[in-house]
ROLUM-542490 format. One line per 8 residues: number of its first residue (from 0); their letters; for each residue y negated, z negated, x of C-alpha. Coordinates in nm, 3 decimals. Each point is the difference from the previous one (the first is absolute). Example, Ala and Ser with C-alpha at 12.3 -4.5 7.8 and 13.67 -1.06 7.14 Angstrom:
<recs>
0> AS> 0.450:-0.780:1.230  -0.344:0.066:0.137 .
</recs>
This chain:
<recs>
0> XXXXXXXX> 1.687:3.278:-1.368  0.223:-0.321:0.068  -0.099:-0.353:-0.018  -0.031:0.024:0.362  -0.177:0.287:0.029  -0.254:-0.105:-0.229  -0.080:-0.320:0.199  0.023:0.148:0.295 .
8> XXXXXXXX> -0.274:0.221:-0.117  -0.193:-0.274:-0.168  0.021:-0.140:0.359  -0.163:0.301:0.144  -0.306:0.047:-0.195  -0.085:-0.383:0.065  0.036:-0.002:0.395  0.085:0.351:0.160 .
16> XXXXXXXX> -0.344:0.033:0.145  -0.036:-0.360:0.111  0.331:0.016:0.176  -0.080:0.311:0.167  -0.302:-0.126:0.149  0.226:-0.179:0.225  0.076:0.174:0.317  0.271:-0.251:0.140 .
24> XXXXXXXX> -0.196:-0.077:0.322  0.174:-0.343:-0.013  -0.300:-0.253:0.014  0.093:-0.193:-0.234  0.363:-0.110:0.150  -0.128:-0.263:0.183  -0.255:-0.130:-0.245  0.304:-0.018:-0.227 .
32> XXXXXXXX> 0.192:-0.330:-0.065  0.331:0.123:-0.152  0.023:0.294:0.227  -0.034:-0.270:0.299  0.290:-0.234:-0.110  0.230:0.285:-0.197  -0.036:0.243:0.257  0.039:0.303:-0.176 .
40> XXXXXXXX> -0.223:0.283:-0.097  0.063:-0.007:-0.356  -0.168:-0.373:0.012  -0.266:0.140:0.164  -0.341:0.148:-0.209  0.080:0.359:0.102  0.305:-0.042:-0.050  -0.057:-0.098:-0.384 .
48> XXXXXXXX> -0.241:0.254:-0.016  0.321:0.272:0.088  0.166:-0.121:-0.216  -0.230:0.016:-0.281  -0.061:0.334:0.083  0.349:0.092:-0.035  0.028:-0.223:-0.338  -0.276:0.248:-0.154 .
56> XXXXXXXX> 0.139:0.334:0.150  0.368:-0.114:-0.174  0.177:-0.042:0.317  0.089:-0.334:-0.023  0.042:-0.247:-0.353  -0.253:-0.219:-0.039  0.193:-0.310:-0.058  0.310:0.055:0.209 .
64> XXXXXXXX> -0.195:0.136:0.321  -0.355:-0.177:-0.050  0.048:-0.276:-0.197  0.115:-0.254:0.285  -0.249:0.091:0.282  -0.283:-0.002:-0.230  0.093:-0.323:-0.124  0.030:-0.131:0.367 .
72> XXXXXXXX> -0.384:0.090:0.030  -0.227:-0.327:0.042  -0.280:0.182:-0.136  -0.238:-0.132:0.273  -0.148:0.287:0.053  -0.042:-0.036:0.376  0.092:0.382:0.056  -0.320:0.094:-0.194 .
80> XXXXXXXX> -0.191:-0.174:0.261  0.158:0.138:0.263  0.021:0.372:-0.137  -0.251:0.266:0.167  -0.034:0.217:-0.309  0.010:-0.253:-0.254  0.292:0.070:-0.201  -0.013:-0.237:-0.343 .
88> XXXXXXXX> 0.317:-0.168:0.046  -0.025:-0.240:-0.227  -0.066:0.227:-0.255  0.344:0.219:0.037  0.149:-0.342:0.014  -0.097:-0.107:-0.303  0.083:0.356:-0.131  0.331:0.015:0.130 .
96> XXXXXXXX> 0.061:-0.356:-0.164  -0.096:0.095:-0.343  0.222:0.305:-0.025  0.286:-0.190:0.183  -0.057:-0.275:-0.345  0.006:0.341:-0.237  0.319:0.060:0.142  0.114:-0.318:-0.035 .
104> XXXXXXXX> -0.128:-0.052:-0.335  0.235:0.300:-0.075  0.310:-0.126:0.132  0.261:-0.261:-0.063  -0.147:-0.176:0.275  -0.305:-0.121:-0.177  -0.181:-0.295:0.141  0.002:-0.208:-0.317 .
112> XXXXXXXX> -0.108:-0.350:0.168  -0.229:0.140:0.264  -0.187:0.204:-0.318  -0.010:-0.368:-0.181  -0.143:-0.132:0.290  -0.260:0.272:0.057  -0.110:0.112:-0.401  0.039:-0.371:-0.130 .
120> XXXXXXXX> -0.038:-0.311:0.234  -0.249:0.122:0.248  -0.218:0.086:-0.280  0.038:-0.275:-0.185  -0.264:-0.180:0.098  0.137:-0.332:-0.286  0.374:0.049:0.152  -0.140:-0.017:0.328 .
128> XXXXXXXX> -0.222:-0.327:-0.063  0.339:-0.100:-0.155  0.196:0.003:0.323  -0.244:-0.134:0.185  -0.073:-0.362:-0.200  0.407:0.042:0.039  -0.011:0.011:0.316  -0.250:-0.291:0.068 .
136> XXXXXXXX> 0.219:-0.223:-0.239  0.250:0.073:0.215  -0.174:-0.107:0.310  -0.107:-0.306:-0.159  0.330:-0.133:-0.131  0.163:0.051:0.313  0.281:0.244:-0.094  -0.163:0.191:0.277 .
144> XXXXXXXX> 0.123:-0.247:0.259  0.325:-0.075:-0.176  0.045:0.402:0.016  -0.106:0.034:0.345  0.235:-0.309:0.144  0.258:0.145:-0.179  -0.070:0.388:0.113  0.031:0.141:-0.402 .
152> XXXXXXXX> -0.188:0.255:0.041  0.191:0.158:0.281  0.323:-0.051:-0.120  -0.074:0.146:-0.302  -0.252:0.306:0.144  0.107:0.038:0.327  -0.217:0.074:0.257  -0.295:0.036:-0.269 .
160> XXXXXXXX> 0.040:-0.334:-0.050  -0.153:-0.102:0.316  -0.311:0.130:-0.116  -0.015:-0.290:-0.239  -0.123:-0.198:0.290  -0.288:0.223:0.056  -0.154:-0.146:-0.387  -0.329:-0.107:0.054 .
168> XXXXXXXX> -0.083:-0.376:-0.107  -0.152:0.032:-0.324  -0.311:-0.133:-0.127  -0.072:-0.158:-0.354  -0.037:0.309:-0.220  -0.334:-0.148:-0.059  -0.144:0.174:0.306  0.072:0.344:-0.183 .
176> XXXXXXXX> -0.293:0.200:-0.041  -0.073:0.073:-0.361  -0.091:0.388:-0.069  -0.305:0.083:-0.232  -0.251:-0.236:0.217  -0.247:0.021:0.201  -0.028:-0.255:0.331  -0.327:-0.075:0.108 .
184> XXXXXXXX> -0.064:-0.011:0.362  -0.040:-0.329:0.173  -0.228:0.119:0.232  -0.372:-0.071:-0.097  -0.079:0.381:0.046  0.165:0.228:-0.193  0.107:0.316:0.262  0.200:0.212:-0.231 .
192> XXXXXXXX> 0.259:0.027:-0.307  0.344:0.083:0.006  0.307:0.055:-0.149  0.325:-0.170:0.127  0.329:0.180:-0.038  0.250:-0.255:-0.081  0.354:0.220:0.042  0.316:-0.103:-0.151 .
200> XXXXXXXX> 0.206:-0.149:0.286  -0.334:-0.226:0.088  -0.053:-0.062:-0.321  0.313:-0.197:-0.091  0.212:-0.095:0.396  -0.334:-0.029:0.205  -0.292:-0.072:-0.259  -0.070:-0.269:0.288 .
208> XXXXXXXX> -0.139:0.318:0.204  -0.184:0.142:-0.297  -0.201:-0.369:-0.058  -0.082:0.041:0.394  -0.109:0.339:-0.073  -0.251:-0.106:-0.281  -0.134:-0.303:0.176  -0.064:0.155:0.331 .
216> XXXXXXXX> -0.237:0.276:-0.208  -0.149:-0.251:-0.183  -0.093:-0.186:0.307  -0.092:0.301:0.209  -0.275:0.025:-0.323  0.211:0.238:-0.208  -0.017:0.030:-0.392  0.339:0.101:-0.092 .
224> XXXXXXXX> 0.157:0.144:-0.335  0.334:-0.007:-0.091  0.087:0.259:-0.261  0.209:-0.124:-0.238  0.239:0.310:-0.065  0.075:0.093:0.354  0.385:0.032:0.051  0.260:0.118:0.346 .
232> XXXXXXXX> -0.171:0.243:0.215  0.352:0.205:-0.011  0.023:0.018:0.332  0.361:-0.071:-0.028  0.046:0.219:-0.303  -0.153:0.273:0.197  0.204:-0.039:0.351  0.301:-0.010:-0.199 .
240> XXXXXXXX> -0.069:0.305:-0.170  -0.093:-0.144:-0.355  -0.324:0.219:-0.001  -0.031:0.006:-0.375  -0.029:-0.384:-0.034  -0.223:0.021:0.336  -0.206:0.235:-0.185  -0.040:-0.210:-0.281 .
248> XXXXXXXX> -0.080:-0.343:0.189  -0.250:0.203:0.140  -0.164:0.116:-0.286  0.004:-0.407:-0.104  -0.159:-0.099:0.259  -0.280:0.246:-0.007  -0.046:-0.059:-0.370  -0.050:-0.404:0.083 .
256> XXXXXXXX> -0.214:0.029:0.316  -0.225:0.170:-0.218  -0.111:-0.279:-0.150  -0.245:-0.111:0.192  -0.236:0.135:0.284  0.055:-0.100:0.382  -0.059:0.101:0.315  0.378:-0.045:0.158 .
264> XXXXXXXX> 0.373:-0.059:-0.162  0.149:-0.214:0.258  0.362:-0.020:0.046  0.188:-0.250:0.249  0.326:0.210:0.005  0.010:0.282:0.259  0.223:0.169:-0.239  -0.171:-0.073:-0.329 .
272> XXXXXXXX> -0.362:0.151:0.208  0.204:0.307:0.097  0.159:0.094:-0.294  -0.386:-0.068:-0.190  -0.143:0.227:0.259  0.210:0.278:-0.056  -0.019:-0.019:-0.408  -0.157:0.354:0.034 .
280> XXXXXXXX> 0.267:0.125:0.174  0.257:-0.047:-0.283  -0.262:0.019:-0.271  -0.187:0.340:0.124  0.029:0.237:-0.275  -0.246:-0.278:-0.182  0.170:0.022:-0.337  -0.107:-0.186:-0.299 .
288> XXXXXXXX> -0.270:-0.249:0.011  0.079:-0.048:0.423  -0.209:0.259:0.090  -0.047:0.078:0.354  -0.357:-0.151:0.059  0.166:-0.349:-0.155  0.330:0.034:0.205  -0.234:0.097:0.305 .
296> XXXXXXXX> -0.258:-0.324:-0.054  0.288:-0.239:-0.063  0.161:0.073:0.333  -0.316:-0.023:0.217  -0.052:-0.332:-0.102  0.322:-0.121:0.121  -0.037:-0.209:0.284  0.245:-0.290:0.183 .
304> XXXXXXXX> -0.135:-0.389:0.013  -0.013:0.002:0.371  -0.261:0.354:-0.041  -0.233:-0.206:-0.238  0.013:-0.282:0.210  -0.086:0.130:0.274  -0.255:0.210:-0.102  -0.193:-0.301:-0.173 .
312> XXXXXXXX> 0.063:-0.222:0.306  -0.115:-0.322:-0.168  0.322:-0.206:-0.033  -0.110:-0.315:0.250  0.389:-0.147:0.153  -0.039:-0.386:-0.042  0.356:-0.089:0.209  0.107:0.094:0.299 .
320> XXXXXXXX> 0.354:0.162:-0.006  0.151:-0.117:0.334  0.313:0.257:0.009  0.149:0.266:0.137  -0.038:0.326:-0.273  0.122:0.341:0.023  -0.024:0.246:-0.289  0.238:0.270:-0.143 .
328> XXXXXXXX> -0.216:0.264:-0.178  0.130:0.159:-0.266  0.107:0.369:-0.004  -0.205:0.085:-0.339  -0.299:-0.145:0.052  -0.065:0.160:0.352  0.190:0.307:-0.035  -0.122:0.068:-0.322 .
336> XXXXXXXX> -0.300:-0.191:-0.069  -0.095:0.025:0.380  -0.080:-0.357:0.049  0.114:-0.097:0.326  -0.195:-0.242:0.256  -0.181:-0.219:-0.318  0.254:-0.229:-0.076  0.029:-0.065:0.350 .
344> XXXXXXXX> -0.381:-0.051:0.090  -0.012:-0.265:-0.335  0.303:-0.170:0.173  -0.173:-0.054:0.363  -0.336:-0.104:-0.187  0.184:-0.310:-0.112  -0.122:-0.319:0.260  0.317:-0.139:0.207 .
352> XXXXXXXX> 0.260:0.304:-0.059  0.149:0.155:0.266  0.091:0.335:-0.061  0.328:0.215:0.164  0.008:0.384:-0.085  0.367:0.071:-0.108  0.182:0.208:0.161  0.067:0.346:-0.142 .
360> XXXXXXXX> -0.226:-0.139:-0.300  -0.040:0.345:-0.175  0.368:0.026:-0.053  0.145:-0.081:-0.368  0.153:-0.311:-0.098  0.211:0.159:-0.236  -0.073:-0.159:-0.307  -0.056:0.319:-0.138 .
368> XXXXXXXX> -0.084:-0.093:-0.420  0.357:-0.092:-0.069  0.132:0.200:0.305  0.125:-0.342:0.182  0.221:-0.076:-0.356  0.146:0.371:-0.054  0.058:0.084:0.409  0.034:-0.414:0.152 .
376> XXXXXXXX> 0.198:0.100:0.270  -0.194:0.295:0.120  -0.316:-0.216:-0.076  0.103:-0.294:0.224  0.087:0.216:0.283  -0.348:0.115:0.006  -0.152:-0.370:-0.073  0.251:-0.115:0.283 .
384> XXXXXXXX> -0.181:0.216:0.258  -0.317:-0.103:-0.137  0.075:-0.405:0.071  0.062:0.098:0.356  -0.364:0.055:0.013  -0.075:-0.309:-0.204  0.239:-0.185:0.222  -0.206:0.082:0.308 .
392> XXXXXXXX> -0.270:-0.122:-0.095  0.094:-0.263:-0.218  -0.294:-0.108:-0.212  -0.055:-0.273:-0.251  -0.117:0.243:-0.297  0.051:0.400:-0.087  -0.264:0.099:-0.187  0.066:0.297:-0.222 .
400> XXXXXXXX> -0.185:0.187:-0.276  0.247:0.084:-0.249  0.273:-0.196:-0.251  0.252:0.200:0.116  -0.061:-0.032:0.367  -0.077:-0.400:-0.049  0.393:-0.035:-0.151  0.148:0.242:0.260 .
408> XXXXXXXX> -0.186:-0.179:0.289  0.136:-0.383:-0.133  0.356:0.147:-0.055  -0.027:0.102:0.383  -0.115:-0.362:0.085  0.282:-0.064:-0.177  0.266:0.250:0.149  -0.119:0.087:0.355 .
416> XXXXXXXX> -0.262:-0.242:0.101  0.097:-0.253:0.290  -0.277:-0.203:-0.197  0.067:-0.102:-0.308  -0.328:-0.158:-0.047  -0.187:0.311:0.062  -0.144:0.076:-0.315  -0.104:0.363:-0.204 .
424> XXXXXXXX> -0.344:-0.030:-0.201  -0.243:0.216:-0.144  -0.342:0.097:0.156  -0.142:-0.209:-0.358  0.162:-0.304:0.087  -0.124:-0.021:0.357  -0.352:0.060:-0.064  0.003:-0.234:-0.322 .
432> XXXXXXX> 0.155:-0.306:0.256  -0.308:0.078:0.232  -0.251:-0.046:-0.296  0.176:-0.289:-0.141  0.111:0.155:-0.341  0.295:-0.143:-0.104  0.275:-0.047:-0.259 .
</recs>
């Protein structure tokens, strides 16, 4: 057999029966972000799904016929919400990914920065804590403003460069929550213990929205652990078909939420919570010492800030938020994690707020992981339809529930907003102004 026949049969034994289970009804087209501003079937979920199909029967190569549409996939997963007979799309996604990196991997086309990037900074939980005190020095000694005034980082990036705006304002690295401790609750009675799920990207840009995240438990009468050896989800590593280092974060991460007994593993990250639910997925054949019963407990635990919360209901708001909110879900956390009207009940419980439903609020922002940095243009035309909505209603704050959506949402304050004041937040920091905890 030929390189490509082998991978094409490789291909095959991984998805053939989950792409057959599609039967091309088209319910998913206009649940479908990319199909809706590409206009084109192979942008569409079936249309992937074809072509997949194909891929694995040896009709078409995998990187010269599916590499680009598959790449021009958001992942939202809106399709599998909209899909009568529940094909796992995200699941030949990520399949497809991985074997499109094999092939890669094999040619002279290898991805040598992206693998960097992926096997040996997002892991790096000392390089990331690196960049970020970097990153807050530069904040502090005003190169940021010199850089901005003088537009560096777009003459030297591009377009990218604009997203340099988007940086949130960064806290002393004081406020960064230590792993290996345990964080009594403030609350006089006790209601349950946790775990929090610090991530990588919250961890060292927005460890502002992590400190939130611990205070609001605390208060809500929440002992929470931090285990000290937890690392990246791989969430990224996993939607950009790195499954191997995926597997292995999520082997980590088993291994130190072990170390202690609680009731949930909270995660303020709608993409962190859905690649932690679906641990079992990618880990099934319970190798080693993750044996299915562990893999199994770890992801029922897994729950989103705004779930515990709201189930606990003892938070008490102390100022009145006298604005005009509207809130952007993200695609992982209700598509996935099937969280959809919580965020938005916490938001309306808050004294003085007055809340406006976006428009076409279950559509994607596009962020996408690191979709809006390999595909900007594609990604802005999709944010750009988004701000119309925004636009229309024109509120104070967006709320969102995810890093990724919080930086895509400010870079379209930025780009398409006829308010430049408007300003993108995350569910953490609302509630924590209503009860007064502050930085």
């Amino acid at each position: 057999m030929t390189k490509q026949e082998n991978a094409a049969a490789e291909l095959k034994s991984k998805v053939y029966d989950k792409v057959n289970s599609c039967i091309q009804c088209g319910y998913c087209l206009p649940a479908c972000p990319t199909y809706k501003s590409m206009e084109t079937e192979s942008a569409s979920p079936r249309g992937r799904i074809n072509l997949v199909k194909m891929a694995a029967e040896g009709k078409i190569d995998i990187t010269e016929d599916l590499k680009k549409p598959i790449d021009l996939c958001l992942g939202c997963r809106a399709c599998e919400i909209a899909c009568p007979v529940n094909v796992p799309y995200g699941s030949i996604l990520e399949d497809a990914k991985e074997m499109i990196k094999k092939k890669e991997d094999e040619s002279k086309k290898k991805p040598y920065m992206k693998d960097w990037l992926m096997n040996s900074f997002f892991t790096n939980s000392k390089m990331l804590q690196v960049s970020s005190n970097l990153l807050y020095l530069y904040q502090e000694t005003g190169l940021q403003k010199i850089s901005r005034k003088t537009k560096l980082p777009e003459k030297i990036l591009g377009n990218i460069g604009k997203m340099e705006k988007t940086l949130p304002t960064m806290p002393s690295p004081k406020y960064r929550i230590k792993k290996g401790q345990m964080y009594k609750a403030k609350n006089p009675e006790t209601k349950m213990t946790v775990a929090l799920f610090l991530g990588c990207i919250n961890d060292s840009l927005l460890y502002k929205v992590n400190y939130y995240t611990l205070e609001l438990l605390r208060l809500a009468g929440c002992d929470v652990y931090i285990p000290k050896n937890q690392g990246c989800c791989g969430a990224l590593h996993a939607h950009q078909g790195y499954m191997d280092t995926a597997k292995q974060l999520a082997s980590d991460n088993l291994n130190a939420f072990e170390e202690h007994d609680v009731q949930y593993i909270v995660t303020n990250a709608g993409g962190c919570g859905a690649i932690l639910k679906e641990y079992n997925h990618f880990l099934k054949d319970g190798t080693g010492s993750n044996s299915k019963s562990k893999v199994d407990e770890f992801t029922s635990k897994i729950k989103d800030i705004s779930e515990v919360l709201y189930e606990l209901d003892t938070l008490k708001f102390e100022k009145n938020i006298n604005k005009v909110v509207t809130y952007q879900p993200s695609c992982h956390l209700k598509n996935v994690q099937k969280v959809d009207a919580i965020p938005e009940k916490l938001i309306k419980s808050i004294s003085g707020i007055t809340y406006v439903e976006l428009p076409d609020k279950d559509s994607c922002c596009a962020s996408g992981g690191v979709y809006n940095v390999i595909n900007y243009d594609e990604s802005m035309k999709i944010l750009s339809g988004k701000f119309q909505g925004v636009n229309h209603i024109q509120p104070d704050l967006i709320v969102t529930s995810n890093p990724g959506c919080l930086l895509q949402m400010s870079h379209g304050v930025n780009e398409f907003s006829h308010d430049k004041q408007a300003k993108s937040i995350h569910l953490v920091e609302l509630l924590a102004e209503a009860c007064r905890i502050e930085i």
